[in-house]
C-alpha positions as CSV (number, residue, x, y, z in Angstrom):
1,X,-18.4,12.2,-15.9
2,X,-20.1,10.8,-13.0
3,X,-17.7,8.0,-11.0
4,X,-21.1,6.2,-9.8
5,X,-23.3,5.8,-13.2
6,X,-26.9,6.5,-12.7
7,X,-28.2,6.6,-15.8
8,X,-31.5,4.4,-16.4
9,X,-32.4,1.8,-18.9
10,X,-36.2,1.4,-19.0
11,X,-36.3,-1.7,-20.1
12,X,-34.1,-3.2,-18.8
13,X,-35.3,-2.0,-15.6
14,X,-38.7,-2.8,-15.9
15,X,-37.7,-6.7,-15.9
16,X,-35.9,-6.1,-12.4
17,X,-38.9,-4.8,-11.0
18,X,-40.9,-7.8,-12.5
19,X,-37.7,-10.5,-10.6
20,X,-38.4,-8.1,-7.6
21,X,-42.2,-9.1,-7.3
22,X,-41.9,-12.3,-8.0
23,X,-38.7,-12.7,-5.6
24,X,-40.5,-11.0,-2.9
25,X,-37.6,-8.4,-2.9
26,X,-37.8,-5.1,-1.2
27,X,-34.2,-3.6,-1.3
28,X,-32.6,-1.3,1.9
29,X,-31.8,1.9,1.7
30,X,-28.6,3.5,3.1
31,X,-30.4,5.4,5.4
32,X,-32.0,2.4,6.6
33,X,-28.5,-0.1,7.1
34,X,-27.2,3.1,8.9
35,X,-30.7,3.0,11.0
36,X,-32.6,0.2,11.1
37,X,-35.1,1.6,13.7
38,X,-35.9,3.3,9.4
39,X,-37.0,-0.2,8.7
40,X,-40.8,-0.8,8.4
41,X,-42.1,-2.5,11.6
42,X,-43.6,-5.6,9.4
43,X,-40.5,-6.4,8.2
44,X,-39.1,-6.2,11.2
45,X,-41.7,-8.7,12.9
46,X,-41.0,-11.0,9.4
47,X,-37.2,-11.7,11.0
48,X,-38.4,-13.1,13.8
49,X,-38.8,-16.2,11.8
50,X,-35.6,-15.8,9.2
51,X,-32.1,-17.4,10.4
52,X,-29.3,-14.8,9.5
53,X,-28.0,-16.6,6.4
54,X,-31.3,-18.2,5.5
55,X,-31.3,-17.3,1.4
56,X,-34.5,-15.4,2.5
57,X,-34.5,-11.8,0.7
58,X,-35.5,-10.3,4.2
59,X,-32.4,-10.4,4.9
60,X,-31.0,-7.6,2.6
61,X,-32.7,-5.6,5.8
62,X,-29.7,-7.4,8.0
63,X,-26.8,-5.9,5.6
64,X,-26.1,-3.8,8.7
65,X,-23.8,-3.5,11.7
66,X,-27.1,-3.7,14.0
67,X,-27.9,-7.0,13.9
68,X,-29.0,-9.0,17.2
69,X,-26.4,-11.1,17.9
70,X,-28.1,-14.6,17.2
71,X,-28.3,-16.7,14.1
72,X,-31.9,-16.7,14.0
73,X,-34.6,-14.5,14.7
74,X,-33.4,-11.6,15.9
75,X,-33.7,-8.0,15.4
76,X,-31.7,-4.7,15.7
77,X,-29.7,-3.0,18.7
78,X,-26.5,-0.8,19.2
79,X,-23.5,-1.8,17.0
80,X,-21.7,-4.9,17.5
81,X,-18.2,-4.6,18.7
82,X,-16.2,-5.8,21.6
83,X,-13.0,-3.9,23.2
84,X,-9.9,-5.6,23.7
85,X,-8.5,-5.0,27.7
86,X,-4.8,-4.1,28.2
87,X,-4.2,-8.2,29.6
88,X,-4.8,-9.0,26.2
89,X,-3.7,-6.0,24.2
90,X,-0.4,-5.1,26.2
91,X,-1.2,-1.5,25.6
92,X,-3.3,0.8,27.9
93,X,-4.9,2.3,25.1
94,X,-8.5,1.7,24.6
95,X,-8.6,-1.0,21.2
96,X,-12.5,-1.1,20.1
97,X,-13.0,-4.2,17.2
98,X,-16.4,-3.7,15.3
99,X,-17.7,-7.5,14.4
100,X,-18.6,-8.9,10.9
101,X,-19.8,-12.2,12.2
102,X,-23.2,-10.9,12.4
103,X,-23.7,-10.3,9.0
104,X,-25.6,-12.8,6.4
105,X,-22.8,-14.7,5.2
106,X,-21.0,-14.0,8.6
107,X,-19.1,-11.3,6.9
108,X,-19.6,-7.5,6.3
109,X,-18.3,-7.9,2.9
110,X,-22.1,-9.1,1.8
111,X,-22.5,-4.7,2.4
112,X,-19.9,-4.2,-0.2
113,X,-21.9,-6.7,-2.7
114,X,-25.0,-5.2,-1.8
115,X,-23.7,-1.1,-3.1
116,X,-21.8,-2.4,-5.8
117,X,-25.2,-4.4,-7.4
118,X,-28.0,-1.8,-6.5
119,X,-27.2,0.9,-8.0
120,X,-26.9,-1.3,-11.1
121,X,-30.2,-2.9,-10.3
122,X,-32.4,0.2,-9.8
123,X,-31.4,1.7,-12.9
124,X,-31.6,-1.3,-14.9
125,X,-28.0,-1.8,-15.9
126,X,-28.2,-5.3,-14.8
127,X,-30.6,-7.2,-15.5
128,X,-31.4,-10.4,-13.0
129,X,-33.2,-12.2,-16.1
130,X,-30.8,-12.3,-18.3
131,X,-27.7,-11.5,-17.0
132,X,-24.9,-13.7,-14.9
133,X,-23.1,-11.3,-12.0
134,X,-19.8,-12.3,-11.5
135,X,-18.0,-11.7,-8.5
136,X,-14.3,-11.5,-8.5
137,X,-12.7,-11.9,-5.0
138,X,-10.2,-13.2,-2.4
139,X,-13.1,-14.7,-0.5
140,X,-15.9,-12.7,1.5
141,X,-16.7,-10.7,-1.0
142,X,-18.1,-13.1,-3.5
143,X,-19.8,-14.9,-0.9
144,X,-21.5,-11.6,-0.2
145,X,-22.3,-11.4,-4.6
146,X,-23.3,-15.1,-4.8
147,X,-25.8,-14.7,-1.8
148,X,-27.4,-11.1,-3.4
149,X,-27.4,-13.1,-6.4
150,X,-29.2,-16.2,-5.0
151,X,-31.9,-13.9,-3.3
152,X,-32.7,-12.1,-6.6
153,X,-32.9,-15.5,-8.3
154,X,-29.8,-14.9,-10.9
155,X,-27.2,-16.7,-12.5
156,X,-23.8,-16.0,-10.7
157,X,-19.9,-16.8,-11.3
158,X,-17.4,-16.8,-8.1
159,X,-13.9,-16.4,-8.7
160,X,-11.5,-17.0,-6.2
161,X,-7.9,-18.1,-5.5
162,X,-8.3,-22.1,-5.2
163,X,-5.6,-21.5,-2.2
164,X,-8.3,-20.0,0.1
165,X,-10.0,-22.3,2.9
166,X,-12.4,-24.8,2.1
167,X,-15.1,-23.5,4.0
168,X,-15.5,-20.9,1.6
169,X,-16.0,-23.3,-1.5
170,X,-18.0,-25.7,0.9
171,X,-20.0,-22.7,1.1
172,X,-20.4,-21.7,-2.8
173,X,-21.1,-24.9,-4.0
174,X,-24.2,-24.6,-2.3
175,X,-25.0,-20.5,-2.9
176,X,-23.5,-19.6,-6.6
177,X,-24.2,-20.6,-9.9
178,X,-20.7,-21.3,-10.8
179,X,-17.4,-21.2,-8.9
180,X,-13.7,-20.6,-10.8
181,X,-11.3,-21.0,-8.9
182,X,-7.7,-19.5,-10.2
183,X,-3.7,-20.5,-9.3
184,X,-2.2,-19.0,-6.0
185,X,-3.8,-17.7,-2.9
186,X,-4.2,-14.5,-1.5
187,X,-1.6,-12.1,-3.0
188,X,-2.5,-14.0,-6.7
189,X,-4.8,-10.7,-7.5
190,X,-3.8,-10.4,-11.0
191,X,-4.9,-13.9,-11.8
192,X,-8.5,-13.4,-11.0
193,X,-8.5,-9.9,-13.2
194,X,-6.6,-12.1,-16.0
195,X,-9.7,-14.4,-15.7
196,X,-12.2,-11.1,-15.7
197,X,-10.9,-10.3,-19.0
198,X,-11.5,-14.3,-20.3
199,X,-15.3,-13.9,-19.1
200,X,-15.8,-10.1,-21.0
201,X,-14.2,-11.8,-23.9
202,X,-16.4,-14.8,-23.9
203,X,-19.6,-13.8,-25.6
204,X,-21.5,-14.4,-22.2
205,X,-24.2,-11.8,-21.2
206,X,-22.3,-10.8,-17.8
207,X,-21.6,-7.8,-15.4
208,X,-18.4,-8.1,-13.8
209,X,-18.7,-6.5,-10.4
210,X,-15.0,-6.0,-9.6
211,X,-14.9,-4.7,-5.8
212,X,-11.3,-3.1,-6.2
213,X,-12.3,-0.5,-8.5
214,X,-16.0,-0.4,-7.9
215,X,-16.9,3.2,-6.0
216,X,-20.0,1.3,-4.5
217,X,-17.6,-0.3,-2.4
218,X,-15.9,2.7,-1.2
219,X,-19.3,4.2,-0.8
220,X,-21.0,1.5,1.4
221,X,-18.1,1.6,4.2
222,X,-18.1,5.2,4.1
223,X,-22.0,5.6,4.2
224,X,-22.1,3.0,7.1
225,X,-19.6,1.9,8.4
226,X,-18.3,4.6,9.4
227,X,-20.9,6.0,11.0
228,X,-21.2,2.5,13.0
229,X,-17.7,3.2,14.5
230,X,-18.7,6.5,15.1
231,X,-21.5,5.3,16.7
232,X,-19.3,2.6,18.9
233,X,-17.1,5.8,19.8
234,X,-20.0,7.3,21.5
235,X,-20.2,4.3,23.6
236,X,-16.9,3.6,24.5
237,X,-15.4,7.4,24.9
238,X,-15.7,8.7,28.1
239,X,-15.0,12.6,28.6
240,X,-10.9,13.7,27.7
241,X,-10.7,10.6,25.6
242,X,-9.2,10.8,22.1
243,X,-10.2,8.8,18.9
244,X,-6.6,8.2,17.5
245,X,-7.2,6.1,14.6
246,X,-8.9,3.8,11.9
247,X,-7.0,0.7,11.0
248,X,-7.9,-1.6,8.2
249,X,-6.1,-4.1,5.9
250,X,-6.2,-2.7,2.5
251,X,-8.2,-6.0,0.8
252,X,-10.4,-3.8,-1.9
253,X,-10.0,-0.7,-0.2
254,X,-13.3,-0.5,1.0
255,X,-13.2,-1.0,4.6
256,X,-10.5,1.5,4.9
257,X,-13.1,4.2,3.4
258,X,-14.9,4.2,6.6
259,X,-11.2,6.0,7.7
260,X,-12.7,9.1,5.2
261,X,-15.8,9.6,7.3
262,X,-14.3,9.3,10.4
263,X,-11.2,11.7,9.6
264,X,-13.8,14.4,8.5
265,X,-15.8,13.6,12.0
266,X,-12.2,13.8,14.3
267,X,-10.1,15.3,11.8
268,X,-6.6,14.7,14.2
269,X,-7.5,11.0,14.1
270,X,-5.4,8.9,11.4
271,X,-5.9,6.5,9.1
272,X,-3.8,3.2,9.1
273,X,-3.7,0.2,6.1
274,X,-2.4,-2.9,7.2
275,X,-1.1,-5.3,5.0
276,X,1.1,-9.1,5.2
277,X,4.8,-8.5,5.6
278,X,5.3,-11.4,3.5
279,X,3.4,-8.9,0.1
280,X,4.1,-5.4,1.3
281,X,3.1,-3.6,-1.8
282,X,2.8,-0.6,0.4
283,X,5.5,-0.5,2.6
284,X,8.2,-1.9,0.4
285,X,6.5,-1.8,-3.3
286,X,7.2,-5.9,-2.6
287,X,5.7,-8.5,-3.6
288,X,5.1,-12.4,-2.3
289,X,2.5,-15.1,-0.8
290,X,0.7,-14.7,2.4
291,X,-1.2,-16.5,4.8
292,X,-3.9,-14.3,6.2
293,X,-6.8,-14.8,3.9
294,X,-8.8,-12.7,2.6
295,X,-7.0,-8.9,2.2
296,X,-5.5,-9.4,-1.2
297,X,-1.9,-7.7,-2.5
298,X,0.7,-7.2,-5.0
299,X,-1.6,-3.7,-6.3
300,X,-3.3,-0.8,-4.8
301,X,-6.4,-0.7,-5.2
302,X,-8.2,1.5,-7.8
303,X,-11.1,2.8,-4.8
304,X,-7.8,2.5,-2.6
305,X,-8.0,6.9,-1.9
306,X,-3.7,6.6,-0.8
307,X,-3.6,10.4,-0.3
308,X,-6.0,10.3,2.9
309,X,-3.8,7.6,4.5
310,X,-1.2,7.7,7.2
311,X,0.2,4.9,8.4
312,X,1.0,1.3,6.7
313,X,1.9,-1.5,9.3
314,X,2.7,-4.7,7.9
315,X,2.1,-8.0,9.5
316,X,4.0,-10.9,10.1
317,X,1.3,-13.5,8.5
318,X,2.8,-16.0,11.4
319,X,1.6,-13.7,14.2
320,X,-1.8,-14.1,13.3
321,X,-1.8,-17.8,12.6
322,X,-0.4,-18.2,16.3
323,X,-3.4,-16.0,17.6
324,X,-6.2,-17.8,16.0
325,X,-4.8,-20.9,17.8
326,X,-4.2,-19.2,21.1
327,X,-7.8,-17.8,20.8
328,X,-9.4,-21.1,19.9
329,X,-7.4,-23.7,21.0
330,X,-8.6,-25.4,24.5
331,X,-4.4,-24.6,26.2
332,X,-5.1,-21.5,24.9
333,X,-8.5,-20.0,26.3
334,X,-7.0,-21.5,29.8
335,X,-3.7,-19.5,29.3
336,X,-5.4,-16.6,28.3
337,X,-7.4,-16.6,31.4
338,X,-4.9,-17.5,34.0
339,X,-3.5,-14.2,32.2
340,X,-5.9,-11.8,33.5
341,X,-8.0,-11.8,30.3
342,X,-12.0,-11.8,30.8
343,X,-13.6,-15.5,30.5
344,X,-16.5,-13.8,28.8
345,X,-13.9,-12.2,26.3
346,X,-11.8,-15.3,25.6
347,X,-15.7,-17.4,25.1
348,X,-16.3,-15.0,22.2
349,X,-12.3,-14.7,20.8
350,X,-13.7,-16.8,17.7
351,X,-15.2,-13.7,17.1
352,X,-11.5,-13.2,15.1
353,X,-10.8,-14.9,11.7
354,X,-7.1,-14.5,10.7
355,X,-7.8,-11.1,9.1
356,X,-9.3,-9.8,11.9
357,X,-6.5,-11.0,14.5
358,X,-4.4,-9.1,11.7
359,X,-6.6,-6.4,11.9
360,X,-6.1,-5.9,16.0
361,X,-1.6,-6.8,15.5
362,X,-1.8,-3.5,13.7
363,X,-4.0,-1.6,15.8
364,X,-1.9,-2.5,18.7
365,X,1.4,-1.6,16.8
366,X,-0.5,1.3,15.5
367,X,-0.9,2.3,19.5
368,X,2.7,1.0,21.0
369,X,4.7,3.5,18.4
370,X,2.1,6.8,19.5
371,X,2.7,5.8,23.1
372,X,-1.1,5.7,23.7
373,X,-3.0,5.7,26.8
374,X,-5.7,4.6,28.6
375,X,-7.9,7.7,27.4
376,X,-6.6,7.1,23.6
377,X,-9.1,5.3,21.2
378,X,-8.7,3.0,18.5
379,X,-11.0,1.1,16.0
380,X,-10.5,-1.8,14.0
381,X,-12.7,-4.5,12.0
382,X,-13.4,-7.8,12.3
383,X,-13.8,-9.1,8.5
384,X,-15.1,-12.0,9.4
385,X,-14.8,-15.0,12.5
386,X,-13.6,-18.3,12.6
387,X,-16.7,-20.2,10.9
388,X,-14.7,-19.8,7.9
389,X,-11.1,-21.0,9.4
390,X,-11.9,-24.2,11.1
391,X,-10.2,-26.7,8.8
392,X,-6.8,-24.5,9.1
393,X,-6.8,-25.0,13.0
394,X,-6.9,-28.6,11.5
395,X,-3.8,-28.2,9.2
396,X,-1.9,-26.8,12.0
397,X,-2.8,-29.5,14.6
398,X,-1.8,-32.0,11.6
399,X,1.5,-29.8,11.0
400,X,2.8,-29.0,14.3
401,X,1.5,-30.9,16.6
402,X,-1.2,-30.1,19.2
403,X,-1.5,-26.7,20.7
404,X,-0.1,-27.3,24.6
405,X,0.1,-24.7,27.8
406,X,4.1,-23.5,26.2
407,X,3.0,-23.0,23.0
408,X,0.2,-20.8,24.2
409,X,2.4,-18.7,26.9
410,X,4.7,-17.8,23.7
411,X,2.3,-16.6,21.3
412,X,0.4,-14.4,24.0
413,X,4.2,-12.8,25.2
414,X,5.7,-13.0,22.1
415,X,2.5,-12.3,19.3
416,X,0.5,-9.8,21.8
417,X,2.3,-8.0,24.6
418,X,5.7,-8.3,22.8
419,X,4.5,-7.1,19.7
420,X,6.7,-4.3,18.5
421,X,7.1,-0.9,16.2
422,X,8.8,-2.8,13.4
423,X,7.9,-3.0,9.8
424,X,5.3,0.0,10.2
425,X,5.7,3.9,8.0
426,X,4.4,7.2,8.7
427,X,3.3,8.6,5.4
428,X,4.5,11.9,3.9
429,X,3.5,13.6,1.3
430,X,5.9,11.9,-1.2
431,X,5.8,8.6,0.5
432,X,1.5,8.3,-0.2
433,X,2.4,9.4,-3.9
434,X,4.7,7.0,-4.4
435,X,1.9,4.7,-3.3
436,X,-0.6,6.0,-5.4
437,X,1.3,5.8,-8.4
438,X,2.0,2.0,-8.0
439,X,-1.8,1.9,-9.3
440,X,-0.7,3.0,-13.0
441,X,0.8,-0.5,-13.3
442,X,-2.1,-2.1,-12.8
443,X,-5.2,-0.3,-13.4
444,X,-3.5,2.3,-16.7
445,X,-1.4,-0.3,-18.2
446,X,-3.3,-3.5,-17.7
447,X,-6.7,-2.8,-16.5
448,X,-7.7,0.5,-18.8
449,X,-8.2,3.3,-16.7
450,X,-6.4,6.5,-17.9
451,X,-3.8,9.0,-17.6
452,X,-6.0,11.7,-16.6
453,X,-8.3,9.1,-14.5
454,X,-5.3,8.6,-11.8
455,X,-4.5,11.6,-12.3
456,X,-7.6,13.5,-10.8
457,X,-7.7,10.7,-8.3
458,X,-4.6,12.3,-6.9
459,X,-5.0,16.6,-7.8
460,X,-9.0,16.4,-8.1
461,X,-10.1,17.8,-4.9
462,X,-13.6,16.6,-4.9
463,X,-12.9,13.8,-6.4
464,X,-13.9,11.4,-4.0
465,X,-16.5,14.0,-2.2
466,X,-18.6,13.0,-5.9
467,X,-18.2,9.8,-5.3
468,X,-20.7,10.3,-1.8
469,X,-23.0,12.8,-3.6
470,X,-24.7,10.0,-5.1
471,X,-26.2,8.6,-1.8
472,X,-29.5,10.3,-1.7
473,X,-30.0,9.9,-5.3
474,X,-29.4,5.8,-4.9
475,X,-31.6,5.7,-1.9
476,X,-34.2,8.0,-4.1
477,X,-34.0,5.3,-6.9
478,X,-34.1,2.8,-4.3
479,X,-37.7,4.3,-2.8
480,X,-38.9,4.1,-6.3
481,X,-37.7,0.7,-7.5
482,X,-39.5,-0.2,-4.2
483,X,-42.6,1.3,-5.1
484,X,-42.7,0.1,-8.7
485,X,-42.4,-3.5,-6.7
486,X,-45.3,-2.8,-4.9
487,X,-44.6,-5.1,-2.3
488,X,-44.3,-2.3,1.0
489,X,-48.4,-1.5,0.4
């Protein structure tokens, strides 16, 4: 059976076309967030006038690494990224950070939204008339599903831990139809699937879009972002460089699938998940709260593909709660400067939300135990930036005091060039089984996948290769939903 379902309901789909006209809604294809210079030149001039997160449905054109880097009005150029220089890094090694921030929403997780509700959409499985979309997530993610849902003018349900920041519920209240917000914070996973099940069992005419098992997921970050970093590669990498690795916090398991694409593209480059020492599910099978917001724990992901990964670092959720302050704090930019680090770099270090600074702690521990060098390459993500974050440099201040000249000079020795090799595993065979099984507990015994379902995820050798086969067929039904619209005449 197909792992992406294609099959079309008529019906059903004719009432998404009918939303679609009278939305204004002309959906992407993958093609075209891979390479926008795809998109038709009228919708291009059309963006002049749309702000980034404007709930304009333009803006499904802007689900793509490309974007201009302003909040309104702008159009499409290289790939954003920015690379991190050895005064800040401590390591020679060339540390490349693609950036979320430019997304609608300010995150790239509105991409994951985006493939897991298309291929639903243009085959009439979900029906924007009729049916609520819920959105189960530790934060980005059902941002991204309440803002798809907004723009097609349908009823959606956010769940989220009610431990995350308040910028993100700020944020709903205004975007989604409803927000449920469940005990615990990051690591509380379980809680929002418990609440999944309440919602199916209700009676309501729903669709629960659950980005840890949904192959759309997987599929976006392979389709595009991984050929964005492949694309930032080509920028950076002068000749005898190496690309080394791909690191990404687990979260969903969708970011890290960009890793697949670029493992077939340099296939002696590695793959690295990065998790919070405080849960390391992976490392340790452990369990426990966290701080850095956003990358989920306590399972492995269903779309998580564990046999393709090399490398788990875990993080120190204090390390990058000392960064975000260093980066943004006033005692910190001057530090940071005084240190050798670019002004132009340090103007743009809110560029990092607490993921992301996680995110670049593992890349650089990923390079100190390789002993990399200034022609070795590696590529993280930015999730997201601080838009999101503000009020916790404001629980800091109110907990410890304000950020002076010391504190700064010890997080930038201690949290960046003294960062060391601890609390990280190379992968064997059996060590990436071991983590793959740890999905049986929660996806065979409480979520009802099957015996032979993990199993093939593990012996199947094209198991994941048919998850990507369905690209040109999505984009195909994409052209046609389009055209039953009528609105690219």
């Amino acid at each position: 059976m197909s792992k992406i379902d294609l099959t079309i309901y008529p019906d059903r789909l004719e009432r998404a076309v009918r939303r679609a006209r009278e939305r204004n809604i002309i959906i992407p294809t993958f093609k075209q967030q891979r390479d926008p210079s795809l998109i038709p030149e009228n919708i291009v001039a059309q963006l002049k006038n749309v702000g980034l997160w404007d709930l304009n449905p333009l803006n499904l054109f802007r689900i793509t690494w490309h974007n201009e880097p302003v909040p309104f009005g702008g159009g499409f150029n290289g790939v954003n990224f920015v690379e991190l220089p050895p005064a800040l890094t401590g390591t020679p090694a060339k540390i490349v950070a693609l950036v979320g921030k430019w997304f609608p929403t300010g995150a790239h997780k509105v991409g994951a939204a985006f493939s897991c509700l298309v291929p639903r959409l243009v085959t009439g499985q979900f029906d924007p008339s009729t049916q609520k979309a819920v959105w189960p997530s530790t934060g980005n993610y059902c941002r991204g599903g309440a803002y798809d849902s907004a723009l097609l003018g349908c009823q959606s349900v956010a769940i989220l831990p009610e431990g995350m920041s308040r910028e993100r519920f700020e944020w709903l209240e205004n975007v989604a139809g409803e927000i449920i917000k469940t005990p615990g914070s990051e690591s509380n996973v379980k809680e929002i699937f418990d609440k999944c099940w309440e919602l199916r069992q209700s009676g309501e005419d729903l669709v629960i879009f659950n980005q840890f098992d949904e192959y759309g997921n997987h599929l976006w970050h392979y389709e595009v972002t991984g050929p964005a970093v492949a694309e930032a590669l080509a920028q950076v990498m002068d000749t005898g460089d190496e690309f080394r690795g791909f690191i990404s916090a687990t979260g969903s398991a969708g970011t890290i699938a960009a890793g697949d694409y670029l493992k077939e593209q340099f296939p002696a480059s590695k793959i690295v998940a990065s998790e919070a020492l405080q849960c390391p599910t992976l490392l340790q099978n452990g369990f426990g709260a966290h701080r850095i917001e956003g990358i989920g724990d306590k399972h492995v992901p269903w779309i998580h593909n564990v046999k393709n990964t090399d490398m788990v670092v875990a993080v120190d959720d204090e390390v990058p709660v000392n960064l975000i302050r260093l980066f943004n704090e006033p005692a910190g930019k001057r530090y940071l400067i005084s240190q050798g680090v670019p002004e132009s770099l340090v103007d743009n270090l809110d560029l990092l939300g607490i993921s992301g600074a996680s995110n670049v702690v593992s890349a650089i521990k990923f390079a100190k135990y390789y002993e990399l060098g200034e022609q070795d390459v590696v590529v993280t993500v930015l999730t997201d930036s601080m838009e999101m974050y503000g009020s916790r440099l404001e629980e800091l201040t109110a907990e410890r005091g304000e950020f002076t000249e010391t504190d700064a000079a010890v997080a930038y020795h201690r949290d960046l060039l003294g960062l060391t090799t601890d609390n990280l595993q190379e992968l064997s065979y059996a060590d990436r089984k071991r983590v793959h099984n740890l999905k049986y507990y929660t996806w065979v015994e409480q979520q009802g996948k099957t015996y032979d379902e993990i199993q093939a995820q593990w012996y199947d050798r094209n198991y994941w290769a048919d998850i990507r086969s369905h690209t040109e067929e999505i984009d195909a039904l994409i052209e046609e939903f389009n055209a039953k619209v009528g609105l690219l005449k």
